[in-house]
Each structure stands twice: as structure tokens, then as C-alpha cells.
N, C-alpha and C positions, 0 to 999 in steps of 0.2 A: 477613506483613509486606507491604504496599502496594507496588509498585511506585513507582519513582521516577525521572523524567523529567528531562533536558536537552532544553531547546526552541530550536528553530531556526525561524527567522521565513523563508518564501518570498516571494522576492522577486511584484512582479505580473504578472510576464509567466509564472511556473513555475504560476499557477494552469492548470487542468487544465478543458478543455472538458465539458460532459457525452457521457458514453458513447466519450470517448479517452482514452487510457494516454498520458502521459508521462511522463519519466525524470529522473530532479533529482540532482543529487550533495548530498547532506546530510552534512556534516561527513565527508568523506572514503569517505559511504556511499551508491552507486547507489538509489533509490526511485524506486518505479513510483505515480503520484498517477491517480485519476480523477473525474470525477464521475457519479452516479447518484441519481438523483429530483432533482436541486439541494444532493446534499448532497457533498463533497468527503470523499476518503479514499486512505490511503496504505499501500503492501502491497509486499514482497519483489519483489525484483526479477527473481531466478530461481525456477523452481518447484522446490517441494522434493522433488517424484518423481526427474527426470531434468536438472534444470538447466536448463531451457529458459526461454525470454528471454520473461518475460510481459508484457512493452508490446509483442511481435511478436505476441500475441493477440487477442481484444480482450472488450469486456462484454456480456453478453447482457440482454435485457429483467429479467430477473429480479433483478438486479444481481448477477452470477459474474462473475469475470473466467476466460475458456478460456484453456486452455495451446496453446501452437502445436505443440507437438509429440506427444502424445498427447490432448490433449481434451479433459483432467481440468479441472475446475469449481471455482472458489473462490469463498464469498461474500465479494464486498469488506469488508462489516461486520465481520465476525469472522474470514475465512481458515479457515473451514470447507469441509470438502471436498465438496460438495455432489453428486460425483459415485460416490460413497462408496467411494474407493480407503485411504483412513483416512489420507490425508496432510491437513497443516495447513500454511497458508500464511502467514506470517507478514505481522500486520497492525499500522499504526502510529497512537498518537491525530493525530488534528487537529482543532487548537483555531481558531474566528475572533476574534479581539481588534481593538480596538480600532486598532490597530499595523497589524494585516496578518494573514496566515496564518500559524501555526504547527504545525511538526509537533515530535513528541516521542519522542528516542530516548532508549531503558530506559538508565538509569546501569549502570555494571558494579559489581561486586562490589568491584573496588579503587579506588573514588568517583569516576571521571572520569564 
């Protein structure tokens, strides 16, 4: 089954520089937004090794975002662990419309 999306429009000041981390509250939910090559993308806010605050990181040429507290690598695309400790980073779509920015949190299982 497909995954299924609630989308929340960013306002235009929450758009995200290339190669800085900022921090957005979406619907009650902390997200780290960046960009890399020109393309925008949206990713957990804490890492999921040891909790560490990944807009205190930053992105490297390759487009990872490092963790600040131990080092570990994620690719912003997917939240792949690139530094191969076998965590995943949780990553979110974003969509450009027409409107503005969207990004899209997974519906729960009891349809909100």
C-alpha cells in the first residue's frame, strides 16, 4: 500500500539556503529543510543514533547532512546512512506547486 501524505505549504521566508539546515515547526513537528544542487529537501530533526540536533550539523559537498555529535552521514535524498553505522534518517517529500512549498507528513494509521 502507498503511502499517504498530509501536505503543509512553507511559508517563503522557511525556504532553506543552499548547503544550510533550517528548522520549521510543521504541524506541531520540528523539520530540518536544506538545499543541495538547487534542490530542496526535508529530513528529522534529531539523528537517530544518539539524538543529536541535526541543523547543529551541517551538509557536505556530496549532499549528507553530518551529525554534530558523532559524524555519522546521511544522504538528504533518502536518509541513508552513508557513513555505514546502519541507521536511517528519516526523510520527508517536498513538493513545488504552483502555491509555494510543500512538504508532506506520512498520515497515521488512524487517518489524521
Amino acid at each position: 500500500m502507498a503511502k499517504q501524505y498530509n501536505w503543509y505549504r512553507l511559508s517563503d521566508e522557511q525556504v532553506a539556503e543552499e548547503k544550510t539546515i533550517t528548522v520549521h515547526e510543521v504541524n506541531g513537528k520540528k523539520i530540518c529543510f536544506t538545499r543541495h544542487e538547487g534542490q530542496l529537501y526535508a529530513f528529522a530533526y534529531k539523528c537517530p543514533h544518539a539524538g543529536g540536533i541535526m541543523a547543529d550539523g551541517h551538509i557536505d559537498d556530496k549532499g549528507n547532512v553530518i551529525c554534530p555529535l558523532h559524524r555519522y552521514r546521511f544522504n538528504v535524498k533518502n536518509g541513508y546512512n552513508s557513513s555505514g553505522e546502519g541507521f536511517y534518517l528519516k526523510t520527508y517529500p517536498v513538493e513545488l506547486r504552483e502555491e509555494g512549498v510543500f512538504v508532506g507528513l506520512e498520515k497515521s494509521w488512524l487517518g489524521w
